[in-house]
N, C-alpha and C positions, 0 to 999 in steps of 0.2 A: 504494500500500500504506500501512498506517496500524499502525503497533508504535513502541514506544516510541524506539527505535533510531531510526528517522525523525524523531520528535519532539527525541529532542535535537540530531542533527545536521543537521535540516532536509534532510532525502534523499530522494528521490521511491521509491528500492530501497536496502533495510537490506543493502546489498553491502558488503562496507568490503575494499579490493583493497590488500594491503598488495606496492610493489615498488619495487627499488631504479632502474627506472626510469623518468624524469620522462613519457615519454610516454605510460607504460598510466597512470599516475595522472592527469595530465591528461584521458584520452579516457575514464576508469571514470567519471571526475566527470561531467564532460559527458555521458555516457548518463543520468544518473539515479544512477547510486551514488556512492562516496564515495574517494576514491585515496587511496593513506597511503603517503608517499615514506620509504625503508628507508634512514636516513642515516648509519648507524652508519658509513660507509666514507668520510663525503667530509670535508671538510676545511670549515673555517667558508665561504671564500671558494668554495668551490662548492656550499654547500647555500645561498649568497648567491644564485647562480647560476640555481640550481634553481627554489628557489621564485619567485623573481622571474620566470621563464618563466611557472613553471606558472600563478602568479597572472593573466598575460597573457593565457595558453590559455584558462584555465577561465569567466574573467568574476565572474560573483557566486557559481556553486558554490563549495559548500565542500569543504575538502581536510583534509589533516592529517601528520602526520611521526610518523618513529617512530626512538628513541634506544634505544642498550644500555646501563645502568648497573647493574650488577650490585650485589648491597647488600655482597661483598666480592671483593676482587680484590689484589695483589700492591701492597704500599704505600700503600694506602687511609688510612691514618692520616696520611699526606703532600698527598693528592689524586691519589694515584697516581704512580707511578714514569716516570723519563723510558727513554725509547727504548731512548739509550743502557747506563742500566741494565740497563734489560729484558735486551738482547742480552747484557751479560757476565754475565746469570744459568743464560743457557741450557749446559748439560753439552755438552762437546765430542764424546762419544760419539752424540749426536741431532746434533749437525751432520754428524759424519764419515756418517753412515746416510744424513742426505738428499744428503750431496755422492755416496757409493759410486752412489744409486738413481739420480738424475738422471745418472748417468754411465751407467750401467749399458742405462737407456732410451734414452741416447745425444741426451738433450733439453740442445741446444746454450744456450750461457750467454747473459745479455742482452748489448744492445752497450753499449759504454765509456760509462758513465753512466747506464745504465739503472734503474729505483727498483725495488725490490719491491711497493713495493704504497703503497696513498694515504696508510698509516699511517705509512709511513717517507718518504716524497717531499716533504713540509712541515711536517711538524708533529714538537715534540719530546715532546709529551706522550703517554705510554701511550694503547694503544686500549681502550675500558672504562673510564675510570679520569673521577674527579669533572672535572679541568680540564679533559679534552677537551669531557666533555658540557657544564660551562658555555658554551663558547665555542660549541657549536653551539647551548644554548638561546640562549643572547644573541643569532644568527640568527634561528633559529627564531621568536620572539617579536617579532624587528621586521616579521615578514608576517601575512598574513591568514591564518593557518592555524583552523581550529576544533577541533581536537586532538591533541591530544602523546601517545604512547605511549612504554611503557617495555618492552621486549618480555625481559626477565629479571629478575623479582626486584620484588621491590615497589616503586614509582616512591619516591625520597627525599622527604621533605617539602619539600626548598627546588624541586622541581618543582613539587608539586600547586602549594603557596604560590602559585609564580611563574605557571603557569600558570593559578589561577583570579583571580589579580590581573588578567591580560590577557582572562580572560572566556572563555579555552580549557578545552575537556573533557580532563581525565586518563582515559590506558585501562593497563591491565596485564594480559599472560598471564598465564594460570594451568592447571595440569598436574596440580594434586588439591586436594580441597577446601580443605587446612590453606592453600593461597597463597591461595584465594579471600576465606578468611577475613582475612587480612593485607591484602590488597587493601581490604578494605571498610573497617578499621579504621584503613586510612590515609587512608582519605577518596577514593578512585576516583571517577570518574564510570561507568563503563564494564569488564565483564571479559571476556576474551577466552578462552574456556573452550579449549583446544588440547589436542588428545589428540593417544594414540600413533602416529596414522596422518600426521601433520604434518612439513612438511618444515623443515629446521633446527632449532633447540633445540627440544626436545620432550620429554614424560614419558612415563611406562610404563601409562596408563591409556586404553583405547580410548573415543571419541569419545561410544558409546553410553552406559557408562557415566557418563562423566565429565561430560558438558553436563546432565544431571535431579541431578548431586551438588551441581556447580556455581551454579547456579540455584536449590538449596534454600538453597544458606549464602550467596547474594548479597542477601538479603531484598529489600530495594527499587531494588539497580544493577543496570539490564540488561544482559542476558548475552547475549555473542553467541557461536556455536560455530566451531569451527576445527579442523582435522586431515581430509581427509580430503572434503574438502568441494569440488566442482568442477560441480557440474551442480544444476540445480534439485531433482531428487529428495533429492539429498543436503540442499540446503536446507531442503527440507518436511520430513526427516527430523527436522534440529536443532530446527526451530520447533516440530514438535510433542513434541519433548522440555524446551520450555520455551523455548528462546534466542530473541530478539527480533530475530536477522539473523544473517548469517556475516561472517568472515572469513577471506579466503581469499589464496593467498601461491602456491604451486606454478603453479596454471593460468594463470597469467600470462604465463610463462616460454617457451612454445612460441606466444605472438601474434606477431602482425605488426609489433607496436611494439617486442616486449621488445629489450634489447640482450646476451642469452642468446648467450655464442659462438657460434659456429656451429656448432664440432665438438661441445659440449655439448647443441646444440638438437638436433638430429640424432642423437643418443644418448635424448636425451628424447620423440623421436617415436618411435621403435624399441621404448622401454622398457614392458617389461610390469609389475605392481601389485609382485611379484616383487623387483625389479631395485635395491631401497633400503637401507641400514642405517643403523643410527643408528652413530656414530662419533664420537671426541673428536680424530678426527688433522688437522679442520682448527682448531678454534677450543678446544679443551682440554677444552671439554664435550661429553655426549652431543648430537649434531644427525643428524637424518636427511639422506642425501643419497644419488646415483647411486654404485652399486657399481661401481667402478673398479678399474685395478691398482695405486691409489694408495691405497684403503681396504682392498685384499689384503694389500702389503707392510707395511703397519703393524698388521697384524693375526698376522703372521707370529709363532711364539712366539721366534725368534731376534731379533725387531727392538724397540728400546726403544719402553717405554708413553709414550705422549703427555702430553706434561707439562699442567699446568693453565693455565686462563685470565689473565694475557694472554701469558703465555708460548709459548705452541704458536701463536696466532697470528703472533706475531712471528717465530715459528724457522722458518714454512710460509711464510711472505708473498714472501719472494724467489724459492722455489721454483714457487709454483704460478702468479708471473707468467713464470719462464721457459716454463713449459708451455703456460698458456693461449699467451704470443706465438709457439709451436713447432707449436701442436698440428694447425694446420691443414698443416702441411707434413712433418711428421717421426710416422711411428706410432708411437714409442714416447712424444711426448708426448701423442700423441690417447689410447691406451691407459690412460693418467694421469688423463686431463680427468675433470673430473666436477665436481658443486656439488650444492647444496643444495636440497632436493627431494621431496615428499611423496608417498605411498601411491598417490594418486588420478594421476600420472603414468601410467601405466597407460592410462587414459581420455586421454591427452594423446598424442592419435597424428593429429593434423587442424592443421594451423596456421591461424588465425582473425585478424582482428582484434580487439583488447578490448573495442569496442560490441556485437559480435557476442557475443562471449560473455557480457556482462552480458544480453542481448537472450534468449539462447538458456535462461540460466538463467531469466527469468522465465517464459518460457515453459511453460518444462518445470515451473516452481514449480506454476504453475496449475496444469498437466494433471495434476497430482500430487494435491494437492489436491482438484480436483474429481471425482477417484475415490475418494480416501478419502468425499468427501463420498457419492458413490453407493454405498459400502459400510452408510455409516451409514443409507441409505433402508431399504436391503435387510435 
């Protein structure tokens, strides 16, 4: 294939597989598309880790990383707040709720020692917050990666900066035109148009709409579409709305590679287009994910609103590691389980490997394709 998207990332398939684990991005590469490891979660020494594999796996393909840095968040003016902070700002009325609910589903505590989550298990720096993302570019920037993404909010300048100092591409979401236009203005290489139908952060604007708005106010940055996107037709759909490839984040998630629980994966093959909402009760902003009875109870009008970002991350992050380690053995934590997750789940009722699905989307791209083209004889 030959779109610009190709051209700047040198990709044989404008796929760009955004996941947070290392093996479907290794193997997307390796088919011909493009893997974009989701690192907001790991800590310096294990996105050290990571990419150092992945670099192994792939050979000379190209890859890329994708970071959260929000353009505001709690203590921003400092580089953001430490942990500990964090935790003595959270109301003791939202802890007593998640201690009553975890009791109440009878999802037993971790053992003596056990972390919550990667954010609190080494690092003292807030999640979001400017020093953690230095310390993961300062990674990031020592591999072969060929582009950085910022997946909330327009990448800060000492990204692009640093980033086009090392000769990597900048990409940024965008959920309506006014970010596209931000995006451009701060110098993007790359925008990743994400509509309503996408799984995790996401905005209220369906995919149709959004990717020919996007595309108008990106003048010369190719645009790739996102939300909703899981099969070649849906691909034909965005390119002939403009976008120059997809990305794509959900269909990943029920492979053979992904490292998707397993009570979650199995929820996710089950799940009909239906079965999603968007929700602030894991990460404090709207993100689409599996409707659970962990997106029920927080929805309840008796149960407190989810505090903001990085807050509610931090006040969930103990809770939904006792669950995930419960869930396979206890139903009141499987009843909990859920994660982040888009529309086109639905279609995610087959488990594949991820060359197979890169394989399958072209496929289907063609055949798509060369029917519109027979439309157009006709």
């Amino acid at each position: 294939m030959k779109t610009a998207v190709c051209d700047l990332l040198g990709v044989e398939f404008p796929i760009l597989a955004f996941s947070h684990c290392r093996d479907v991005v290794a193997e997307v590469s390796k088919a011909g598309g493009f893997g974009v490891l989701g690192a907001v979660g790991h800590t310096p020494d294990q996105l050290d880790v990571d990419l150092g594999w992945i670099e192994d796996e792939v050979g000379a393909a190209p890859f890329g990383v994708d970071l959260i840095v929000p353009a505001k968040y709690a203590g921003d003016d400092q580089g953001g707040l430490t942990m500990d902070a964090l935790k003595a700002m959270i109301p003791g009325g939202h802890q007593d709720f998640l201690a009553e609910l975890l009791d109440r589903y009878a999802v037993p505590p971790l053992p003596e020692g056990g972390h919550g989550s990667s954010y609190a298990e080494s690092m003292d720096d807030a999640p979001f917050s400017a020093k953690r993302a230095d310390l993961q570019m300062d990674v990031a920037f020592g591999h072969r990666i060929s582009l950085i993404a910022n997946a909330l909010g327009p990448p800060p300048a000492t990204m692009i900066e640093r980033a086009h100092g090392h000769g990597v591409k900048v990409a940024a979401l965008a959920g309506s035109r006014v970010h596209a236009e931000r995006h451009v203005n701060a110098g993007v290489d790359l925008i990743v148009a994400q509509g309503y139908e996408a799984g995790g952060h996401t905005g209220e604007i369906g995919s149709m709409v959004l990717i020919p708005e996007i595309v108008d106010a990106a003048s010369s940055v190719p645009v790739l579409g996102a939300g909703g996107i899981g099969r070649g037709r849906q691909m034909a759909a965005a390119m002939a709305l403009g976008a120059e490839g997809v990305w794509c984040g959900s269909v990943w998630l029920t492979t053979e590679e992904a490292e998707t629980e397993p009570v979650v994966k199995a929820k996710m093959l089950e799940a009909t287009s239906s079965d999603t909402e968007r929700s602030r009760s894991l990460t404090g902003k709207p993100a689409r994910m599996l409707r659970s009875a962990w997106t029920t109870e927080w929805n309840r009008e008796d149960t407190p609103e989810p505090l903001g970002m990085p807050l509610q991350p931090v006040l969930a992050a103990q809770a939904q590691a006792r669950i995930r380690r419960a869930a396979a053995n206890h139903d009141g934590a499987a009843e909990l389980s859920n994660y982040f997750v888009g529309q086109i789940v639905g279609t995610m009722n087959q488990p594949k490997s991820a060359r197979a699905v890169v394989y399958d989307f072209i496929e289907e791209f063609i055949t798509s394709v060369e029917g519109l083209a027979r439309h157009l004889e006709m």
